[in-house]
C-alpha positions as CSV (number, residue, x, y, z in Angstrom):
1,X,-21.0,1.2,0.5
2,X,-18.9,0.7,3.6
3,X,-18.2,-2.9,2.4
4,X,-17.2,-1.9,-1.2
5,X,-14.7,0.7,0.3
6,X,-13.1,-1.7,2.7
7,X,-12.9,-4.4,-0.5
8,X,-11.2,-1.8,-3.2
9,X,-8.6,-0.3,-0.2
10,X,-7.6,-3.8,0.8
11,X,-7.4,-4.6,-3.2
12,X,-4.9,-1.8,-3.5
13,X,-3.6,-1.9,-0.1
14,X,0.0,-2.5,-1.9
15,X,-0.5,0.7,-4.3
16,X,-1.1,2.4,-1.1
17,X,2.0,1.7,0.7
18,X,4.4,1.9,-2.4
19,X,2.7,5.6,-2.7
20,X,3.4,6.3,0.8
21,X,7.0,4.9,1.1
22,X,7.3,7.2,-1.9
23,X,7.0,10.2,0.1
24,X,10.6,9.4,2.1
25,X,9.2,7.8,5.3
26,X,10.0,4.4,6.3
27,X,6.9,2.6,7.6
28,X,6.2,-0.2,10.1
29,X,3.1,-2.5,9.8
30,X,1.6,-0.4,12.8
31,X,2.2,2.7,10.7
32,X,0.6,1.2,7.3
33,X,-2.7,0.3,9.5
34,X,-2.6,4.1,11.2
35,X,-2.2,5.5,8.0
36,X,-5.5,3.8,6.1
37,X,-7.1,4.5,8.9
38,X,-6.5,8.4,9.1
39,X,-6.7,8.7,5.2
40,X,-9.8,6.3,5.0
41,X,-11.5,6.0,8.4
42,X,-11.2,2.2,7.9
43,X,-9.4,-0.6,10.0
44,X,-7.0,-2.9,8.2
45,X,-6.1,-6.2,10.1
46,X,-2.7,-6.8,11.2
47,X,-2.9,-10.1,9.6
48,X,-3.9,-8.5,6.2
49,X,-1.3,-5.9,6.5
50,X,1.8,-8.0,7.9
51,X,0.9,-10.4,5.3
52,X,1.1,-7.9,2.6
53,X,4.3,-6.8,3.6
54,X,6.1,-9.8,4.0
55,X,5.1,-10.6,0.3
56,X,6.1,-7.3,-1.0
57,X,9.5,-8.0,0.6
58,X,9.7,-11.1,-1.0
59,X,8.8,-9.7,-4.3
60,X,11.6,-6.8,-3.7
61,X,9.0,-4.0,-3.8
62,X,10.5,-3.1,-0.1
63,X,13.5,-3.8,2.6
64,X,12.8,-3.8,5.8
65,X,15.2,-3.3,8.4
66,X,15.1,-3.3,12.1
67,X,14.6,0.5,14.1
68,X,14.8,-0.1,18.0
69,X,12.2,-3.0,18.4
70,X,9.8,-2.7,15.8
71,X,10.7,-3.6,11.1
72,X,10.4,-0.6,9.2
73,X,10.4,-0.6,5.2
74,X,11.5,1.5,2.9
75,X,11.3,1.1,-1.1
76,X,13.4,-0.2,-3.1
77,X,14.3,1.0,-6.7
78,X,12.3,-1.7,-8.3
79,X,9.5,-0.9,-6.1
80,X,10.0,2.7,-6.9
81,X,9.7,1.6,-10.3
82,X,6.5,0.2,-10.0
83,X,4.9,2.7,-8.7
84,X,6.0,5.2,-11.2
85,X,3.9,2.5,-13.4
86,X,0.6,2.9,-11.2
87,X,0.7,6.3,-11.0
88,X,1.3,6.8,-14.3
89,X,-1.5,4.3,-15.8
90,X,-4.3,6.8,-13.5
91,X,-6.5,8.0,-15.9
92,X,-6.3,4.1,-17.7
93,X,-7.5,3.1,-14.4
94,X,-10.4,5.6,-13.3
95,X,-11.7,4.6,-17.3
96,X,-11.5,1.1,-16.3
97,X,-13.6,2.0,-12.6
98,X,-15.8,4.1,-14.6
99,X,-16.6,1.5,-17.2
100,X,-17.0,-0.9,-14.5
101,X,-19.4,0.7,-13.0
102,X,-21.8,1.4,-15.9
């Protein structure tokens, strides 16, 4: 079960961050891996998570900017947007889980 849970976070690992960058806060790569690992009790490589981010930037779903020493990201209006999609396609998505699963 553990194993399943590590694959679907890391699957949606870049829902996860446009959901929390939606709440105001800008985030650094240390702050993405200490938030799925409060909300989830599972460890996220740096790799995995730098990695992520740097494509996310590319794809202009976030800016990052420079605070003191450490990049911090914020969203950006088309990653603002795409969110909106994802949360709004919820119940399409726990149908697709559910018949998945079956």
């Amino acid at each position: 079960m553990e194993e399943l849970q590590e694959r679907i976070i890391k699957s949606f690992l870049d829902a996860l961050v446009l959901a929390e960058l939606r709440n105001g806060s800008a985030m650094s790569g240390y702050d993405v891996i200490a938030f799925i690992h409060r909300k989830f009790h599972r460890l996220v490589s740096s790799g995995t998570v730098y990695a992520l981010l740097y494509s996310m930037e590319r794809d202009g779903l976030i800016k990052g900017r420079l605070s003191g020493r450490k990049r911090v990201y914020v969203l950006t209006e088309k990653g603002e947007e795409t969110i909106k999609v994802v949360l709004n396609a919820h119940e399409r998505i726990l149908s697709f889980m559910a018949n998945l699963l079956k």
